[in-house]
C-alpha positions in Angstrom: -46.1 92.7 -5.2 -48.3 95.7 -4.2 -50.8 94.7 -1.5 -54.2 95.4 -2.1 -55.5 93.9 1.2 -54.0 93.0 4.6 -56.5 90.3 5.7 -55.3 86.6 5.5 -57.5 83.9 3.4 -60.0 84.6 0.5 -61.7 87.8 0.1 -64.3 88.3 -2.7 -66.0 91.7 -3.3 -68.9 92.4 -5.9 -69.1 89.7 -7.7 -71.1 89.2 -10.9 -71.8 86.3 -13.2 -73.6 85.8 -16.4 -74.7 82.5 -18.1 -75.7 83.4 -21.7 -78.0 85.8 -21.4 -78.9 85.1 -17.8 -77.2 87.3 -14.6 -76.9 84.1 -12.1 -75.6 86.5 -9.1 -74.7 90.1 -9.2 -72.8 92.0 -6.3 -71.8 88.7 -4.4 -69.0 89.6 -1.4 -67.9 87.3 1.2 -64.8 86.2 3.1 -62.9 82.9 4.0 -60.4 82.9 6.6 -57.8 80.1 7.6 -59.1 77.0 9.1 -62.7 78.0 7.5 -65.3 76.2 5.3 -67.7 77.6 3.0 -70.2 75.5 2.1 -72.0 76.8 -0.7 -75.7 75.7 -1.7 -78.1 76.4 -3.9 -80.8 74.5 -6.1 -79.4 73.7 -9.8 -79.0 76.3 -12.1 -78.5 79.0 -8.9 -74.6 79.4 -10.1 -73.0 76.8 -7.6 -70.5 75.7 -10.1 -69.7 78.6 -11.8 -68.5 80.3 -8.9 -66.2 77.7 -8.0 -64.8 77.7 -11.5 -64.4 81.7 -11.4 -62.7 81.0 -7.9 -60.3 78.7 -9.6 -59.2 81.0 -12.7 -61.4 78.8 -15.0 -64.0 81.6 -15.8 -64.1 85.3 -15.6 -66.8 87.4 -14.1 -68.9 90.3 -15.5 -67.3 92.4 -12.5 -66.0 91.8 -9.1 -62.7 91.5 -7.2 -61.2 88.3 -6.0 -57.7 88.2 -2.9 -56.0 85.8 -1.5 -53.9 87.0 1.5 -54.3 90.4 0.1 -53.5 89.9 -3.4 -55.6 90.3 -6.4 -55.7 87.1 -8.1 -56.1 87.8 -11.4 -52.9 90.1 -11.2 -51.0 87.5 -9.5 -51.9 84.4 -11.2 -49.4 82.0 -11.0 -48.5 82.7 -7.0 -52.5 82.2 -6.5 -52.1 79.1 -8.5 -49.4 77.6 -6.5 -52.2 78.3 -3.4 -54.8 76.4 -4.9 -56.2 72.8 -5.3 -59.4 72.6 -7.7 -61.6 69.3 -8.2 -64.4 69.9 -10.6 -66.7 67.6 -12.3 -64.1 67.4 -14.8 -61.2 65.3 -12.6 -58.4 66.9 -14.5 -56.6 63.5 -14.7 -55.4 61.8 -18.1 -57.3 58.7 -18.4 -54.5 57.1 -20.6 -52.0 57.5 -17.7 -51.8 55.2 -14.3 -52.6 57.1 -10.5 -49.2 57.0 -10.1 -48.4 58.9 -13.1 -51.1 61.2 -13.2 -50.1 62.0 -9.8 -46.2 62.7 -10.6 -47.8 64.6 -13.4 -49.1 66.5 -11.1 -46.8 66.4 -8.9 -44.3 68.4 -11.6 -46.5 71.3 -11.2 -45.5 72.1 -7.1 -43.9 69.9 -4.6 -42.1 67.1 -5.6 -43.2 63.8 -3.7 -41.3 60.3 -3.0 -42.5 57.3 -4.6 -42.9 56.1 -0.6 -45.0 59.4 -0.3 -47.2 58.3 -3.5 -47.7 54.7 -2.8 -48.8 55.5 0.9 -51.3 58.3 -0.1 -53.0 56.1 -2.8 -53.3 53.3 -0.5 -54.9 55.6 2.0 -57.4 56.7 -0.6 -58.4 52.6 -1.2 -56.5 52.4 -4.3 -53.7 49.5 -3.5 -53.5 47.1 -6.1 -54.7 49.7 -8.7 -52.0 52.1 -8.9 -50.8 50.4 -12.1 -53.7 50.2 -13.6 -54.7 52.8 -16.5 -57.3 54.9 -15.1 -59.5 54.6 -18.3 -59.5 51.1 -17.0 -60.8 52.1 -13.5 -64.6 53.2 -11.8 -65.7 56.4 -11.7 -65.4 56.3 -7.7 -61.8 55.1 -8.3 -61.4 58.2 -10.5 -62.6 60.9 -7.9 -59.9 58.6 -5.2 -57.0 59.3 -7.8 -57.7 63.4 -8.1 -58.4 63.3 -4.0 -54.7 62.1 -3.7 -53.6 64.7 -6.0 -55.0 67.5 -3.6 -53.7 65.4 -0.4 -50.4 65.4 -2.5 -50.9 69.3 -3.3 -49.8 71.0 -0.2 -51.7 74.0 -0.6 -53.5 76.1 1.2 -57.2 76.4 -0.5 -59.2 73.5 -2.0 -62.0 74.3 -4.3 -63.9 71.3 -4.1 -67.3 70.5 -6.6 -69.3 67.8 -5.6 -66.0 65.6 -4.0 -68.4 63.0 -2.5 -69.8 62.1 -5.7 -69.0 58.1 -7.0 -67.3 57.5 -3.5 -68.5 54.5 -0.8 -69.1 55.4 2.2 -65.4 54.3 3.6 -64.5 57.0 1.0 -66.5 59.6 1.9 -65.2 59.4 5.8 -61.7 59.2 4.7 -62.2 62.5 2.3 -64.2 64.0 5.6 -60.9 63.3 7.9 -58.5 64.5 5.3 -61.0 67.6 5.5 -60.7 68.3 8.9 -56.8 67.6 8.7 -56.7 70.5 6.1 -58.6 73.2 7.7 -57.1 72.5 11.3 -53.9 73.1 10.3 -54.7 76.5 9.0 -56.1 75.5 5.6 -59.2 76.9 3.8 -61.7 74.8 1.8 -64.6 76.0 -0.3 -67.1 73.0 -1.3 -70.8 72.0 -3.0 -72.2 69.0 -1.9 -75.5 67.5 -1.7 -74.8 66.0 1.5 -74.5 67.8 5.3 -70.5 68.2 6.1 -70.4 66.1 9.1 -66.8 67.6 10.5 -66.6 68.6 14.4 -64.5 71.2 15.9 -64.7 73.4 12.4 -65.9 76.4 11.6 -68.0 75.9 8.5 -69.6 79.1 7.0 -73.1 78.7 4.3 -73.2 80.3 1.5 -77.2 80.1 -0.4 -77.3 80.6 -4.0 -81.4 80.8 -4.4 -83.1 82.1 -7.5 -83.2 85.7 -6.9 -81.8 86.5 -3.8 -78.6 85.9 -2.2 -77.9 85.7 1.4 -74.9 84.3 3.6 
């Protein structure tokens, strides 16, 4: 692969995005480095979620550049892939299938897990006694808890998180916090919207502010 930058962790440069007919952020450039958060706010309708989703592959951009370790994404799609862990509103899990099949599912896609490996994430993320259970048949909270233990599960290096707090209690929330903190200390990078203030110590959590009509960081 021809390397297009020698910096380590996610560089975007000149980033534009349309909605319609409506620009929602023109020449956006910023940088995450390992063991980093970037929290990104903004009011609804500022382009929170649409950056994520052109982060993750799921939309293109008017213009702009997107690396990972150097790397344009878009050129090297699959190796970015194998890099990244999304969680959008949309879960990604298949509600006719139990947590422990969407997660070997999942699983299918990278590394390969034990069913020891399985069992003791899910029961980490409060679902014991639910793992056979069809997840059409489970809360919405219980949801979020399954595609959580599919990025525990994931092994990679960037999580692109949207709103991961939303439908989980409060013992949920502080387990998804430390699992957080686990990530980025050992070198991971996470990008994130959330209503709610990031309560992590020792981390160095960047802000990104997605306002109507300006942008600043």
């Amino acid at each position: 692969m021809e390397e297009t930058n020698s910096s380590q962790g996610l560089c975007v440069k000149h980033l534009t995005c349309e909605r319609g007919y409506r620009e929602l952020f023109n020449d956006l450039s910023f940088d995450v480095f390992p063991g980093e958060i970037l929290h990104i706010k903004g009011e609804n309708g500022t382009g929170k979620t649409s950056l994520l989703r052109i982060l993750a592959g799921l939309a293109l951009p008017v213009c702009g550049d997107i690396s990972f370790d150097g790397y344009d994404c878009r050129k090297y799609r699959s190796e970015y892939n194998e890099q990244l862990a999304f969680m959008g509103h949309k879960l990604g899990i298949k509600l006719e299938l139990t947590p422990v099949e969407n997660i070997r599912s999942y699983c299918e896609m990278g590394k390969s897990h034990s069913d020891d490996e399985i069992m003791a994430v899910l029961e980490k993320v409060g679902l014991y006694g639910f793992e056979q259970m069809y997840c059409n048949q489970l809360s919405a909270g219980q949801k979020r808890r399954v595609a959580l233990a599919q990025a525990l599960l994931s092994n990679t290096r960037l999580w692109i998180l949207d709103e991961p707090f939303t439908s989980l209690d409060v013992i949920g929330v502080d387990y998804f916090l430390t699992m957080i903190q686990q990530h980025v200390s050992q070198g991971g990078i996470l990008l994130l919207t959330t209503h709610q203030e990031v309560n992590l110590k020792n981390c160095t959590i960047k802000y990104l502010h997605l306002p109507s009509g300006e942008l600043s960081i």
